[in-house]
N, C-alpha and C positions, 0 to 999 in steps of 0.2 A: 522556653528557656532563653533568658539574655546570653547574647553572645558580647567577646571583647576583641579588642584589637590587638594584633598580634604581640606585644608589645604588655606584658600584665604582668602583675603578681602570680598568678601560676606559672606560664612560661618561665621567668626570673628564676624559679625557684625548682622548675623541672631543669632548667638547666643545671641547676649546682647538682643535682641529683646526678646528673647525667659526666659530671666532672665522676664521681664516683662510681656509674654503671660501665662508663668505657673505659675515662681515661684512669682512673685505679685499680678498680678490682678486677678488669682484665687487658689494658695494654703493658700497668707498669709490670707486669712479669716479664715482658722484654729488656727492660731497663736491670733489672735487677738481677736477670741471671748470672752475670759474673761473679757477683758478689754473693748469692744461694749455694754456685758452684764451689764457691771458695769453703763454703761453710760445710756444707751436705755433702760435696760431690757428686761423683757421676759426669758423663762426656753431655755437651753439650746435644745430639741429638736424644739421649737418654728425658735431660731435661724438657729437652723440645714436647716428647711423648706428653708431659704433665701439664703444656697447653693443649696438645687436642684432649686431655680426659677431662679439661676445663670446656673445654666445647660439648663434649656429652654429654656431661650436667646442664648446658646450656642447651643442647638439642631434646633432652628428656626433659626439662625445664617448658619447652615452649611446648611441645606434645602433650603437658598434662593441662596446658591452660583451656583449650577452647570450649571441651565439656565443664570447666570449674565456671566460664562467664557464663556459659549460655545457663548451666542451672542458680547462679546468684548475679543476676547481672546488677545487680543494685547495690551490691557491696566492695565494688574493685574497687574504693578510696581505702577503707580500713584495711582492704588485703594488701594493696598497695603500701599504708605504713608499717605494717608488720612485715613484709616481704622485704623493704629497703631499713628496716631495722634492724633485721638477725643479717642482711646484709654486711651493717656498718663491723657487725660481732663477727662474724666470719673472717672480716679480715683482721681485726684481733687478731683472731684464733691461729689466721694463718702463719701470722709473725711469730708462734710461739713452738714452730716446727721443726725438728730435729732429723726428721730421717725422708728420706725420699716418697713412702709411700703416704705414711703423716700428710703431709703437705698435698700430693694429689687428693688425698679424701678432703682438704678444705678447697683445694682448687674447685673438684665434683662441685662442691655444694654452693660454691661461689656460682660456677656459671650457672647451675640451677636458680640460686634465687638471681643474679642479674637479668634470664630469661625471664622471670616472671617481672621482674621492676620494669624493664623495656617496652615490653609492650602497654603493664599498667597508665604509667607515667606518660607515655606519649599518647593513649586512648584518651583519659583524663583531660591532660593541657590542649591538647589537638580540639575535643570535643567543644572546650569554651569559647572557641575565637572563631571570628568569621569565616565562611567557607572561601572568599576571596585572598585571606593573609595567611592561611594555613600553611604557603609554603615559606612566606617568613619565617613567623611562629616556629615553626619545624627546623628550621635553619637556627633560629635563635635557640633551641634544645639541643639539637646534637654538638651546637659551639662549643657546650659542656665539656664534652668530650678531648675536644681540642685545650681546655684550658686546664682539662686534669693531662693532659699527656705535655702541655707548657709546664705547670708544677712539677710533674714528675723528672723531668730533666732538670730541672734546682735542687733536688735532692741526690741528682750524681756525684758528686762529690761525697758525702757520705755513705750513697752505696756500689757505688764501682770500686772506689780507692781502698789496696791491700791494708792501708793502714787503721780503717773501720770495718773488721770483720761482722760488726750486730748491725752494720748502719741499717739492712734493709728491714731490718725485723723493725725496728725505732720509726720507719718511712711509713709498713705500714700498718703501724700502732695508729701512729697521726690521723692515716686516711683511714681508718676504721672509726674512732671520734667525729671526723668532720663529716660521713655519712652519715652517721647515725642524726648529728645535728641538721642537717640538708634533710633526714626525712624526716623529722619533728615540724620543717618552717614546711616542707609541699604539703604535711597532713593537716596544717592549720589552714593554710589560704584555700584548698581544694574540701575544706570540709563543706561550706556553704554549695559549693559544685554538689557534693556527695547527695546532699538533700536533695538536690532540687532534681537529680538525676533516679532517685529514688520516686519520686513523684510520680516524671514521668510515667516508667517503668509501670508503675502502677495503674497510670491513666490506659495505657495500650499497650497492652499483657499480650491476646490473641494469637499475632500473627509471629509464630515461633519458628516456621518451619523454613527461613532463609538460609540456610546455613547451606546446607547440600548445592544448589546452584551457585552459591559463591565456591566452592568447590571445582563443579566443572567451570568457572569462570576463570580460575586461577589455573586450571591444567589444559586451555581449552587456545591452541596457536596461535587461533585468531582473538584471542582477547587477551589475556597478559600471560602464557605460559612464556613468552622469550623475555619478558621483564624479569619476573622471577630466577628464571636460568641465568638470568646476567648477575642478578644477587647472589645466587651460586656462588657463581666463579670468582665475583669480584672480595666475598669473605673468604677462599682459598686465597686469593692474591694478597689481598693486606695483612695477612693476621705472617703469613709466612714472612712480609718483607718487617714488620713489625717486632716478631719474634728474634729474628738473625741479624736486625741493622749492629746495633749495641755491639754486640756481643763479636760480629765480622772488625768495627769501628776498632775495638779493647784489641783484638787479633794483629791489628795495623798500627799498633803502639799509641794510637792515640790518646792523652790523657785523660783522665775521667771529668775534667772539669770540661774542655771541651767535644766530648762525644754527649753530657749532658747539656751542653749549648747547642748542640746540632737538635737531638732531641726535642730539649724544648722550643727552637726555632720550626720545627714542622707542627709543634702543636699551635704557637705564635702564629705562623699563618694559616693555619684551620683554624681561628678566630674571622678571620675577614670570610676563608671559605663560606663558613656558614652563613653569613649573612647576606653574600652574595649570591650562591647556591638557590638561598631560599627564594630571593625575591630574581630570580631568574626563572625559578621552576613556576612562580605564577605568573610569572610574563608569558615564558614557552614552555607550557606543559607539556615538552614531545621524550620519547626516549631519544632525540638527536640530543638535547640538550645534554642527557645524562652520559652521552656515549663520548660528550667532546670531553668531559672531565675523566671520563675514564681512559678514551687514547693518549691525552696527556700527562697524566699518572703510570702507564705504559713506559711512555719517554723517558720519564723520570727516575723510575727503577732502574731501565737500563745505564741511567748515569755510574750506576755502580761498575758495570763493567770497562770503564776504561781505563782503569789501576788510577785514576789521578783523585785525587781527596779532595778537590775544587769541583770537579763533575758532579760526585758522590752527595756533597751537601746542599749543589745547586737542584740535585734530581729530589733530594729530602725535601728540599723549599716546595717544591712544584708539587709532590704529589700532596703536601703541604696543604697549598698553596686551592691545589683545585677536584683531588681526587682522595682525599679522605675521608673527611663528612661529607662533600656531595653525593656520593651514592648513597648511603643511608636517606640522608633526607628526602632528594630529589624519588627515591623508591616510596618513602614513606608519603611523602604528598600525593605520587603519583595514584597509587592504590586508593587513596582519599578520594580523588576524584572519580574511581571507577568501581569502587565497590559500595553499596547499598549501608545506608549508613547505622542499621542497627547492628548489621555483622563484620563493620570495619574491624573491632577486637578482636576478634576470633580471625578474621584473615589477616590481619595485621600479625597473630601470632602462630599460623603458617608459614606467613612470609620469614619470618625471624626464625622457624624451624629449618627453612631450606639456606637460608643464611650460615645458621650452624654447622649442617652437613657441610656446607662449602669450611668453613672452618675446623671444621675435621681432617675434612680431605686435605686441605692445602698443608698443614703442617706434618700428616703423614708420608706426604712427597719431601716436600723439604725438608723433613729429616733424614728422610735415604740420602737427597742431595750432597747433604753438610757430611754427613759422614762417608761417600766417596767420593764426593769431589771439593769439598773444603765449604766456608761459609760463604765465600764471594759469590760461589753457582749456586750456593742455597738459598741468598738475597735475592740473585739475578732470576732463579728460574718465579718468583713471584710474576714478573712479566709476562709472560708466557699467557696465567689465568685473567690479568689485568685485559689483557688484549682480547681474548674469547670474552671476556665480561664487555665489555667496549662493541665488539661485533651485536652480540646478542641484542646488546641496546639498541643500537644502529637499526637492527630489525623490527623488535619494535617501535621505534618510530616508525619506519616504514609503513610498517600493518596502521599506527595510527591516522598516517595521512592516507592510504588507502580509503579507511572507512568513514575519513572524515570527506573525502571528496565523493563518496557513494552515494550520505546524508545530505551533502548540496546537490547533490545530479535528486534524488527524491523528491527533495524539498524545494528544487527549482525551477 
């Protein structure tokens, strides 16, 4: 199988995918809960609740994929467009919600099929391109993300402002249409991938039974259980400072035209993250690498606590800037390099299963938070998991240069 360079018409097109697996059909619920609240009601930790049951769909989501590759491993292109197509309809669907539990039942089924698009999608573009660019490539995929959460803050004004109570449902009609088209353009350029990865498949059937030691590989201290754990914590940490920025922002009278400039400014520089990210994680594959964007991102949350609105948007920038899509990617590359490359899928969507529990947890804390001690300590306590996600990394790098200098004392 030809490989490309990171830099293709898959990538290109997994990224626009990726503007709709992150930055639509699960950040912009942070953006939009003021104006849902306005509509629906209920207290904003109430709302809080119907991101983590969007996380369960997304945790029950990644739990049923690993048995669905290993028994068709030759079909993840067509499951993948039908998976990011009832996606683009789902969020239709969810603009057409009227009552509070309505809406979690499309949340549920959101994070369900965005669990299976994530992993498909990144299995897919990852697999075409050389094993040395993969951490570009990877950075050029999750930038996605970063430029649907830029868009999403251009539609602040229509869905913060009291004066367009339907703007958000109109928001995301739109992002429903333009997924559905993002997976018609990844189902065409990934279809000649699909063959020729079916070929394979075919050529060397046999050797099935990889799966179980990638298992103890992923739970196993000395190999990547603290990388893992740090993807934990670090999907409690973001999804909580994600969740409550907006909504803490609208609480401090800011207007909705500028709390969408803030927003889309942290998507703005998770544009440059990602491509920096990328091509850092294959310079320094270590978990130091991954741990300095996370101490960083750390710093940045805390900007919230210092009551001044100048801190708050300069800590936006940063975790912006260095800690939003770098841990996804730099985890996603990382695991490329260490796990066995017929059961990257299947661990890839492990990893993305203890991701979600972290995205469970985090938003079940911060909502006790927001509700007794207001939304500033429900923003700030995101810190807290940022910093354990940061440490964890820190350790595995540790472990990695340990065994990398055992392998030259061997070898030398």
């Amino acid at each position: 199988m030809g490989t490309k360079s990171a830099m293709n018409w898959i990538t290109l097109w997994a990224s626009l995918l990726f503007v709709v697996i992150l930055g639509f059909s699960r950040l912009s619920y942070g953006m939009f809960l003021p104006g849902i609240q306005r509509v629906i009601g209920g207290s904003y930790g109430q709302l809080g609740i119907l991101g983590t049951v969007n996380f369960i769909g997304y945790l029950v989501g990644t739990l049923c994929l690993p048995p669905l590759i290993t028994r068709y491993p030759a079909r993840t292109v067509i499951m993948n467009w039908i998976t990011c197509l009832l996606l683009g309809i789902t969020l239709i669907g969810s603009a057409t919600s009227d009552h509070v539990i309505e809406l979690g039942l499309w949340r549920f089924a959101i994070g369900w099929l965005s669990a299976f698009a994530t992993v498909f999608v990144l299995s897919i573009a990852l697999d075409a391109v050389r094993p040395a660019e993969r951490g570009a490539a990877s950075g050029l995929i999750w930038l996605g993300g970063s430029a649907g959460i830029l868009a999403t803050g251009l539609f602040a004004p229509l869905t913060i402002d009291p004066s367009h109570l339907q703007g958000w449902r109109y928001a995301w009609a739109i992002m429903g249409v333009f997924g559905i088209m993002a997976a018609c353009g990844f189902a065409l350029v990934s279809r000649t991938r699909g063959n020729e990865l079916a070929c394979s498949q075919n050529g060397s059937k046999p050797q099935e039974k990889e799966v179980e030691p990638v298992h103890r590989l992923l739970w196993n201290p000395k190999k990547l259980l603290f990388l893992i754990a740090s993807y934990f914590f670090f999907g409690a940490g973001y999804i909580v400072y994600f969740t409550y920025l907006i909504p803490y922002l609208v609480s401090k009278g800011i207007p909705s035209l500028y709390a969408g400039l803030i927003w889309s400014g942290i998507g703005f520089a998770g544009l440059f993250n990602g491509w920096i990210g990328g091509k850092a994680i294959d310079r320094w594959p270590s978990g130091y690498t991954l741990a300095s964007g996370l101490t960083l991102g750390t710093i940045g949350v805390c900007g919230v606590t210092a009551n001044n609105m100048l801190f708050t948007v300069l800590g936006a920038a940063m975790i912006g800037l260095v800690s939003f899509i770098t841990p996804p990617l730099m985890t996603t590359a990382l695991l490329r390099r260490h796990v066995p490359h017929r059961a990257y899928a299947s661990c890839l969507s492990l990893a993305t299963a203890v991701f979600a529990a972290g995205q469970i947890f985090g938003p079940l804390v911060g909502g006790v938070v927001v509700e007794r001690y207001g939304l500033q300590f429900g923003v700030a306590s995101s810190a807290i998991f940022m910093a354990i996600a940061a440490a964890l990394a820190g350790l595995f790098g540790h472990r990695q240069r340990k065994l990398e200098r055992r392998e030259l004392t061997i070898n030398g």
